[in-house]
C-alpha positions in Angstrom: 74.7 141.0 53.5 75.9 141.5 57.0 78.0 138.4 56.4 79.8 139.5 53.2 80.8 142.6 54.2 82.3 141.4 57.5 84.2 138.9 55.2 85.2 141.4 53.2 86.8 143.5 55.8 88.6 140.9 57.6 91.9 140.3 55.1 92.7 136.9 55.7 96.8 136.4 56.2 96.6 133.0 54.7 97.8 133.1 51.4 97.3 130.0 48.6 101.2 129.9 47.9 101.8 129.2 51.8 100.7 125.4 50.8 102.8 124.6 48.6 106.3 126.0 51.0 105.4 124.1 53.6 104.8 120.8 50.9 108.4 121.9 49.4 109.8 121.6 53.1 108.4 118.6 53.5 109.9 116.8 50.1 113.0 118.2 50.8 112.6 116.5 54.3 112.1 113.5 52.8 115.0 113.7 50.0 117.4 114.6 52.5 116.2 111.1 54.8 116.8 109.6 51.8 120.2 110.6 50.9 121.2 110.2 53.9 120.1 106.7 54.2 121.8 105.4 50.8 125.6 103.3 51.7 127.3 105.2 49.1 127.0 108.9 50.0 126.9 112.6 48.0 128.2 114.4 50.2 127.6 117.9 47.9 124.0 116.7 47.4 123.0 116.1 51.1 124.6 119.7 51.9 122.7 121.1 49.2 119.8 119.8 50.9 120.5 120.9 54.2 121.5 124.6 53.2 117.8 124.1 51.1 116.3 122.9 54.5 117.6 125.6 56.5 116.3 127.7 54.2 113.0 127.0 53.4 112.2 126.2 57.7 113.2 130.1 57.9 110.7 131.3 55.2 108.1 128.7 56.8 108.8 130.5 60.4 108.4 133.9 59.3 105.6 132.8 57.4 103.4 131.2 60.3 104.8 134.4 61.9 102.8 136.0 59.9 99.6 134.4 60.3 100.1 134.8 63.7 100.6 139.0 63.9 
């Protein structure tokens, strides 16, 4: 009993969701190796993926931010 309620009061910052940004960052990681890495290049698509990138690393900092406060 003393367990539960101790479990109960301590509101974990970790949230489900935060999984599945920090897979997102990691397959746009990955897509953006692979653009790069192809001899004819899309220029539009690997900025896309950059600006995506950039993007997603700033939500992923705030978010282990977070955790941390």
């Amino acid at each position: 009993m003393l367990l539960a309620e101790a479990a109960a009061s301590a509101a974990s910052k970790f949230n489900t969701f935060d999984v599945f940004m920090i897979l997102f960052t990691i397959l746009i990681l990955i897509g953006i190796i692979r653009l790069v890495k192809q001899p004819v290049k899309n220029k539009f698509a690997i900025g896309f993926s950059v600006i995506c990138l950039l993007v997603f690393l700033a939500s992923d900092f705030a978010m282990i931010q977070n955790w941390m406060s």
